[in-house]
DODREN-802089 format. One record per atom (N, C-alpha, C): residue number from 1; residue in one letter; atom name; x, y, z. Coordinates in steps of 0.1 Angstrom, whole numbers. Layout:
<sites>
{NUM,A,CA,{X,Y,Z}};
...
</sites>
This chain:
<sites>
{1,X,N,{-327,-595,123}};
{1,X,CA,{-329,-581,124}};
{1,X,C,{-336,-576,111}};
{2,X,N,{-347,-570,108}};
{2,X,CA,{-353,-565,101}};
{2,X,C,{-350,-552,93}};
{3,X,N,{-342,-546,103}};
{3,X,CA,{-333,-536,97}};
{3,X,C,{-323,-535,96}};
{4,X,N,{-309,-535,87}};
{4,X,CA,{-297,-534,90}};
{4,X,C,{-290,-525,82}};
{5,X,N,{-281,-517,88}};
{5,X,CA,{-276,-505,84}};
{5,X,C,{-260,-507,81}};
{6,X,N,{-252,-503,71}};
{6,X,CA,{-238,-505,64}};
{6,X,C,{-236,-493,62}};
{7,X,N,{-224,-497,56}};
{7,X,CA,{-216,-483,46}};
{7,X,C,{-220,-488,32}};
{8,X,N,{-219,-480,22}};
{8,X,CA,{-225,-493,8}};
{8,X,C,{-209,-484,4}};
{9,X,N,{-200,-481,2}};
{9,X,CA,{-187,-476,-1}};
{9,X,C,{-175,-476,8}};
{10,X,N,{-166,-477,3}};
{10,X,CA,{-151,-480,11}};
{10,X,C,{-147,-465,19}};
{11,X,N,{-151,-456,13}};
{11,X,CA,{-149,-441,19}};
{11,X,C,{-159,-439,30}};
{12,X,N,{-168,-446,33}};
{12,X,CA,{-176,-444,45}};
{12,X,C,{-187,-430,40}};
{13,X,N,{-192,-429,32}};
{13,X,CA,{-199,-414,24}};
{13,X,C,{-212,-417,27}};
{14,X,N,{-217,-428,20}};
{14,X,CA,{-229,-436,16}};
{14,X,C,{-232,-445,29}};
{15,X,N,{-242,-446,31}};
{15,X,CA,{-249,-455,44}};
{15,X,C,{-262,-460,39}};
{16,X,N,{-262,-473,41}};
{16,X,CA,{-274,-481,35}};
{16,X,C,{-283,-486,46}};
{17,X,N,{-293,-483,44}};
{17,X,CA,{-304,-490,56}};
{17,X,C,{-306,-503,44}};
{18,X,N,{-305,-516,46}};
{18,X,CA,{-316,-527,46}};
{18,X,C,{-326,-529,53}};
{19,X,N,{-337,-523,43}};
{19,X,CA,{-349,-529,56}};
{19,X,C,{-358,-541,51}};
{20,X,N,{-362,-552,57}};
{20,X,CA,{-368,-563,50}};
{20,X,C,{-380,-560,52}};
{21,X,N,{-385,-575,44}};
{21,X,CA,{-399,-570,43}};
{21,X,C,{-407,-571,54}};
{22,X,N,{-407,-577,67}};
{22,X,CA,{-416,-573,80}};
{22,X,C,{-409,-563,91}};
{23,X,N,{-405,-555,84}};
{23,X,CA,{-399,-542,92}};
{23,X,C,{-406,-536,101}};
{24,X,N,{-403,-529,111}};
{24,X,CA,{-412,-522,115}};
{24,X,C,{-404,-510,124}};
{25,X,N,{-412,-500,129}};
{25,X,CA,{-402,-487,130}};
{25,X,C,{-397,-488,143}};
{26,X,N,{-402,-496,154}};
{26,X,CA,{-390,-500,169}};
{26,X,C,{-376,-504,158}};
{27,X,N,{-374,-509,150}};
{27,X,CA,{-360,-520,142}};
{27,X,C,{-357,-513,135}};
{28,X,N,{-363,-502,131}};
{28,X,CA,{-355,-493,121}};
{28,X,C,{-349,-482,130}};
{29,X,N,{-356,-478,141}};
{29,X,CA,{-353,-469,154}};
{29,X,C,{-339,-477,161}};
{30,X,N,{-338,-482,159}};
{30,X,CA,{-331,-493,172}};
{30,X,C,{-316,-491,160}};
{31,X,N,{-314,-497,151}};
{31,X,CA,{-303,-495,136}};
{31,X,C,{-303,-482,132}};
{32,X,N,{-312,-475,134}};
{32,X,CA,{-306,-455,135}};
{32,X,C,{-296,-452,141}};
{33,X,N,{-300,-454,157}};
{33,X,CA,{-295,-447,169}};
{33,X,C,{-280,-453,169}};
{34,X,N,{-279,-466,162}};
{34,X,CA,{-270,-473,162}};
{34,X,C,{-256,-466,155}};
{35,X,N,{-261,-460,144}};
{35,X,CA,{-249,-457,137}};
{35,X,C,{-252,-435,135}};
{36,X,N,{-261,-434,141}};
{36,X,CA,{-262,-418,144}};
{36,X,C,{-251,-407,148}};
{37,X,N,{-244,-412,158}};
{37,X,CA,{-239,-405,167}};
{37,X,C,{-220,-409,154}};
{38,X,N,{-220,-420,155}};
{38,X,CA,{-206,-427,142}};
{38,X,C,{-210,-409,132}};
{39,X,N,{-220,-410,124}};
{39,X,CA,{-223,-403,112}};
{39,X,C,{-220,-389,117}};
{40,X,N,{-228,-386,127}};
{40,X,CA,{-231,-370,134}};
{40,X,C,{-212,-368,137}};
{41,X,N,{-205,-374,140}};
{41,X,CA,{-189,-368,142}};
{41,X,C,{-182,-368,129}};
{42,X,N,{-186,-372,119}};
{42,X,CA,{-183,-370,107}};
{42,X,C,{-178,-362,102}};
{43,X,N,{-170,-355,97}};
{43,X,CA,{-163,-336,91}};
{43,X,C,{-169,-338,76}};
{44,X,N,{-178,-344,71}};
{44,X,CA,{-179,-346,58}};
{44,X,C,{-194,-352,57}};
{45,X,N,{-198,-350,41}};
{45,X,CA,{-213,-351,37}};
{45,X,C,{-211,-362,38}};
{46,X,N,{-228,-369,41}};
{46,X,CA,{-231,-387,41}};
{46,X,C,{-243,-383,31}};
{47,X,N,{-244,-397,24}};
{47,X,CA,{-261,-395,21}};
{47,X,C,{-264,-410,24}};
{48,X,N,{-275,-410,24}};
{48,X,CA,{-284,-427,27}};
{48,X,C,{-289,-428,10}};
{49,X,N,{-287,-446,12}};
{49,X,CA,{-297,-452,4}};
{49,X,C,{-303,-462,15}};
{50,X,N,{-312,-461,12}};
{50,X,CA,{-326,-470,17}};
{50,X,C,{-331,-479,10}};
{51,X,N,{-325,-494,11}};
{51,X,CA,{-331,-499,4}};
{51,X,C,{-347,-505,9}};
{52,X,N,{-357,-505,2}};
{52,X,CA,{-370,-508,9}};
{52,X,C,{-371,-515,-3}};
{53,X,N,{-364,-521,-13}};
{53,X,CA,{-369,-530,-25}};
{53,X,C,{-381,-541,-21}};
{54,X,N,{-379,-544,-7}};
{54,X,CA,{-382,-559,-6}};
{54,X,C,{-399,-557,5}};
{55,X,N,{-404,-541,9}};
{55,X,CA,{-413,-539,13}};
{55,X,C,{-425,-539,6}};
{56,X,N,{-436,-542,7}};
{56,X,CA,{-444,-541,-2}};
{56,X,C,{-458,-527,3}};
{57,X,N,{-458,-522,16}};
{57,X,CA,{-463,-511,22}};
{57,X,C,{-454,-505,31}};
{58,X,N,{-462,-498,41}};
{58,X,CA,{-451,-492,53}};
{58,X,C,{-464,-489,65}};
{59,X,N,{-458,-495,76}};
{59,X,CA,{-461,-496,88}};
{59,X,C,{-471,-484,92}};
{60,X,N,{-482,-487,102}};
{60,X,CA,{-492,-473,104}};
{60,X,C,{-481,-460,113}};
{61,X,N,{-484,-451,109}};
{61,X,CA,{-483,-443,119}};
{61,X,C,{-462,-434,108}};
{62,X,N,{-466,-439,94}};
{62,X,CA,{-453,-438,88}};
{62,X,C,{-449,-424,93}};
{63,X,N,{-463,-413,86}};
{63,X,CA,{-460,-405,79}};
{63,X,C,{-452,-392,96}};
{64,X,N,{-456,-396,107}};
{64,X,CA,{-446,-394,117}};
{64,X,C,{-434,-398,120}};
{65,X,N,{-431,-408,118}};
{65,X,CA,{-417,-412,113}};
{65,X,C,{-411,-407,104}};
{66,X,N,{-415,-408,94}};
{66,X,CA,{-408,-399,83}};
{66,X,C,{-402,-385,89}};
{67,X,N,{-410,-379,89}};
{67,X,CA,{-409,-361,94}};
{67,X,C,{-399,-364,106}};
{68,X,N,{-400,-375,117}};
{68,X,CA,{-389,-377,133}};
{68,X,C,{-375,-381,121}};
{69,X,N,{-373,-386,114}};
{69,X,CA,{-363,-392,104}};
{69,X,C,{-353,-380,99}};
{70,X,N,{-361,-370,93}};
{70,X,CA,{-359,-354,89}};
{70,X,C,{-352,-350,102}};
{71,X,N,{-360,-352,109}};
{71,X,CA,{-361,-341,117}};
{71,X,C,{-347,-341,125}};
{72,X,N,{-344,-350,132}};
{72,X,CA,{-332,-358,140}};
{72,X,C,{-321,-362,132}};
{73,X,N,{-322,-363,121}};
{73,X,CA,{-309,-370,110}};
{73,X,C,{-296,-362,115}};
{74,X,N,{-286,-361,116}};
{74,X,CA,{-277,-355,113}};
{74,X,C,{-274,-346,105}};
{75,X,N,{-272,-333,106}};
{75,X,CA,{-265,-323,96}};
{75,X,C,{-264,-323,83}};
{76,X,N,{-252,-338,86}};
{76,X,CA,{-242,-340,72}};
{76,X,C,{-249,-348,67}};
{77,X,N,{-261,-356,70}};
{77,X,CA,{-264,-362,61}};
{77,X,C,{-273,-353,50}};
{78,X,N,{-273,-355,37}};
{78,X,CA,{-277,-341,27}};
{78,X,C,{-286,-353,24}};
{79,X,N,{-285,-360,12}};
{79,X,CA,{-298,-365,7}};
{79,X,C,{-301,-384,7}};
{80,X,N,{-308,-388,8}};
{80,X,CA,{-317,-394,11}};
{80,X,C,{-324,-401,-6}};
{81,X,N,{-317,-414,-6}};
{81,X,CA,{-327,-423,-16}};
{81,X,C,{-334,-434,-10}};
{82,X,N,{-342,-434,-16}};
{82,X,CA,{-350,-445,-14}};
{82,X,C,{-353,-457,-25}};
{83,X,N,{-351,-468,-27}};
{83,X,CA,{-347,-479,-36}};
{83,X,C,{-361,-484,-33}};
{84,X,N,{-370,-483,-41}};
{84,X,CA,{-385,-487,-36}};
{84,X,C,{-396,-492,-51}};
{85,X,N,{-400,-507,-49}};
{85,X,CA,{-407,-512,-64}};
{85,X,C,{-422,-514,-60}};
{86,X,N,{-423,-513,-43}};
{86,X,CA,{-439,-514,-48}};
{86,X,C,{-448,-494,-46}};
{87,X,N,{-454,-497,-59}};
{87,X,CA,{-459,-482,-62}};
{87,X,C,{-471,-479,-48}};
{88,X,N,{-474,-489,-41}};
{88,X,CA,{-475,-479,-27}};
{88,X,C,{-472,-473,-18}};
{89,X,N,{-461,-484,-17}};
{89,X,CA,{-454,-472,-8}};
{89,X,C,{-444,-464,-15}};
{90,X,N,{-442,-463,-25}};
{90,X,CA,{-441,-451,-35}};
{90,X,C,{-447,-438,-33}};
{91,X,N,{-457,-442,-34}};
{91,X,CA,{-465,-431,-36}};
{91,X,C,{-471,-425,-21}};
{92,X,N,{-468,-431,-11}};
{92,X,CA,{-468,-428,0}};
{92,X,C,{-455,-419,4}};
{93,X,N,{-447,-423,0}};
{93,X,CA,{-433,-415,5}};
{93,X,C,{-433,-404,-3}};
{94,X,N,{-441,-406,-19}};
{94,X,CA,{-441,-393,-24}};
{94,X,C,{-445,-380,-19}};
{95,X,N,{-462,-387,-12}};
{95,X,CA,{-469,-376,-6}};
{95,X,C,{-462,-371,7}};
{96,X,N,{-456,-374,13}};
{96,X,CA,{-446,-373,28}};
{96,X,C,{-440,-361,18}};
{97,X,N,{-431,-363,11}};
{97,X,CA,{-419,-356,3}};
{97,X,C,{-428,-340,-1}};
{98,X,N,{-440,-344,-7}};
{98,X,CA,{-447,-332,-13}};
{98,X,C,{-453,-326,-2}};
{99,X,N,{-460,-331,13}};
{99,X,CA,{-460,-325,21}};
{99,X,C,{-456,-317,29}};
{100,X,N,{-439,-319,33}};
{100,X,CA,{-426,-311,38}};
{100,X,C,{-415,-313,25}};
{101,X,N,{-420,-300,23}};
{101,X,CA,{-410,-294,12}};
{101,X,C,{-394,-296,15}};
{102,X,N,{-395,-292,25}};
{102,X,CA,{-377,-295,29}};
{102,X,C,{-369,-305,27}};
{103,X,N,{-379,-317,27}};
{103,X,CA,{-370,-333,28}};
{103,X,C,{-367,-330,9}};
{104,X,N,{-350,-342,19}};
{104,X,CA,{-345,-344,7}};
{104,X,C,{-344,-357,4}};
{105,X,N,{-356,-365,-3}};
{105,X,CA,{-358,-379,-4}};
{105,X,C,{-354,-377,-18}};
{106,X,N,{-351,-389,-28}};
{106,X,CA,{-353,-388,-41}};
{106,X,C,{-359,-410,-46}};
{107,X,N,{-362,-408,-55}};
{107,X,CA,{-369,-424,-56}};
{107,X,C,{-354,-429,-65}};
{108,X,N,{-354,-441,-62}};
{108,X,CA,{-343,-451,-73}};
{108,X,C,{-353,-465,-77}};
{109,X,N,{-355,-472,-86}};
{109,X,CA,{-356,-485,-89}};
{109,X,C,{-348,-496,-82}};
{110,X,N,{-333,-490,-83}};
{110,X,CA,{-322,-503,-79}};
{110,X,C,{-314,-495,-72}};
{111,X,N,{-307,-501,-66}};
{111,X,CA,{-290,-500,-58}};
{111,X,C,{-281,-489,-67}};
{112,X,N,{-281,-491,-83}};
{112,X,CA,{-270,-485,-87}};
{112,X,C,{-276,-473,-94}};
{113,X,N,{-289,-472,-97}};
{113,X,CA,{-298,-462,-100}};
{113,X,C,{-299,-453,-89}};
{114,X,N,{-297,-453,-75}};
{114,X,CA,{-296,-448,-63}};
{114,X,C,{-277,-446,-63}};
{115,X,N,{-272,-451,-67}};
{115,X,CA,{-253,-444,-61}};
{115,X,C,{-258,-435,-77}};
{116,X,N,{-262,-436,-87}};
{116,X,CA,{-259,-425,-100}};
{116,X,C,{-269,-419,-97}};
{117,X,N,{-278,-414,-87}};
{117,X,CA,{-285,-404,-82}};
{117,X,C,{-276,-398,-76}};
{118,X,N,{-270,-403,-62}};
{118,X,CA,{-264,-393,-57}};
{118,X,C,{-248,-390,-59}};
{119,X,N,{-245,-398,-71}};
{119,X,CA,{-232,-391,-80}};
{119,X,C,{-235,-379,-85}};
{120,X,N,{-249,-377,-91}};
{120,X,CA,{-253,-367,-101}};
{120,X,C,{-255,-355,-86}};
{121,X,N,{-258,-358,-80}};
{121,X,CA,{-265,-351,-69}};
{121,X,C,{-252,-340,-61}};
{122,X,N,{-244,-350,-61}};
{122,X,CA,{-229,-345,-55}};
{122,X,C,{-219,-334,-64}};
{123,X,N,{-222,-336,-78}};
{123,X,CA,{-215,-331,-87}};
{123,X,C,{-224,-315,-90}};
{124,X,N,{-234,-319,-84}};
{124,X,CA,{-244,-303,-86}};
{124,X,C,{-242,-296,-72}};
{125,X,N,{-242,-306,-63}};
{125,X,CA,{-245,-300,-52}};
{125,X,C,{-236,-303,-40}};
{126,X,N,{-224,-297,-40}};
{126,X,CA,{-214,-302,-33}};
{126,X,C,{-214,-299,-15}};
{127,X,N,{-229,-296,-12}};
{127,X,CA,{-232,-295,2}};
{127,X,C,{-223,-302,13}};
{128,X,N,{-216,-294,23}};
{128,X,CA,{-210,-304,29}};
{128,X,C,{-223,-312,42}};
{129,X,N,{-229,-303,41}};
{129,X,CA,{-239,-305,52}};
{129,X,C,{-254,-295,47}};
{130,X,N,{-267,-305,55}};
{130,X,CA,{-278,-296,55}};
{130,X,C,{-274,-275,63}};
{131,X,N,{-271,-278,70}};
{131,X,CA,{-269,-264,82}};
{131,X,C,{-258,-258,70}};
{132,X,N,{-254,-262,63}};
{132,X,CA,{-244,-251,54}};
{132,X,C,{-253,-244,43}};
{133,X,N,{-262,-254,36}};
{133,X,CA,{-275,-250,27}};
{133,X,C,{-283,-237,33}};
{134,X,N,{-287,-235,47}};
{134,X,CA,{-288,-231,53}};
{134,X,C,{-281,-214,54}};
{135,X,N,{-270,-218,58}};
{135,X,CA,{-259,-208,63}};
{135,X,C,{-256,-199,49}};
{136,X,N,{-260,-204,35}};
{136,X,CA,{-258,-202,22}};
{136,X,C,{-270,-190,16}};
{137,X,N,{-276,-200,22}};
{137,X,CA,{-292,-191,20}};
{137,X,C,{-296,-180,26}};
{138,X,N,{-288,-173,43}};
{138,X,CA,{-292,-165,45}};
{138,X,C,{-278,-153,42}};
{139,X,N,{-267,-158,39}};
{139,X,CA,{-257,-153,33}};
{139,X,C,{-262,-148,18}};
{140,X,N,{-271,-151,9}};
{140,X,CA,{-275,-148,-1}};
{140,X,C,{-285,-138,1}};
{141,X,N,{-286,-129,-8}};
{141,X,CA,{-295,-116,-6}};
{141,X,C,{-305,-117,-11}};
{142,X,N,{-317,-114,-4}};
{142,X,CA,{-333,-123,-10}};
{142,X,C,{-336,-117,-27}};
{143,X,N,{-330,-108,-31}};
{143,X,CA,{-332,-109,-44}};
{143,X,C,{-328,-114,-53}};
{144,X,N,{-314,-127,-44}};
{144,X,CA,{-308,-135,-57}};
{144,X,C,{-312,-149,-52}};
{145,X,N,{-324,-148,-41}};
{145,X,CA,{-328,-165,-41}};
{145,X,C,{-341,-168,-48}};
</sites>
């Protein structure tokens, strides 16, 4: 399998996609759906790491996938690393990220540069879910956002 998907912690919080390097988006689609519906009954925040270390581009047709990834994720899942060393598809998921403002991707070098991302991330932002960010923001009065 070209993609495979874990817990990377004993608390079930964190969810790791492995994707190798001849990935392609039927195998990452297929290891989604897989553990989607597990995540979506969850009462608590998830975040992904992604490891793509071992990719050296990304498949045609990414930058739709990406946005279907956004778009369908579950709730609880809040943010989204990506563990990524070749600077193209770097800079491809950057432009994705700077295109829809909303995603919440962030870049890591390594595995443990990605869990002290989303330690720091948790400690700021104790979101239990995207739809509460949400529910926060229109509870806030536009002259304090």
């Amino acid at each position: 399998m070209t993609v495979q998907i874990h817990w990377d912690d004993d608390a079930h919080s964190i969810l790791r996609f492995e994707i190798e390097r001849d990935w392609n988006w039927p195998a990452f689609w297929v290891a989604f759906e897989g553990h989607s519906k597990e995540v979506q009954n969850l009462p608590y925040r998830i975040d992904v790491i992604s490891d793509a270390s071992k990719i050296r581009g990304l498949p045609s047709g990414s930058f739709t996938e990406f946005r279907k990834f956004e778009q369908i994720s579950p709730d609880n899942v809040v943010l989204t690393v990506v563990v990524v060393t070749s600077p193209f598809a770097r800079a491809t998921i950057g432009t994705f990220t700077q295109i829809f403002k909303n995603v919440r991707f962030r870049f890591a070098g390594s595995l443990d540069e990605a869990r002290r991302i989303i330690a720091e991330h948790r400690a700021h932002d104790p979101l239990v879910s995207r739809s509460s960010e949400v529910e926060m923001a229109e509870q806030t009065p536009t002259s304090q956002r």
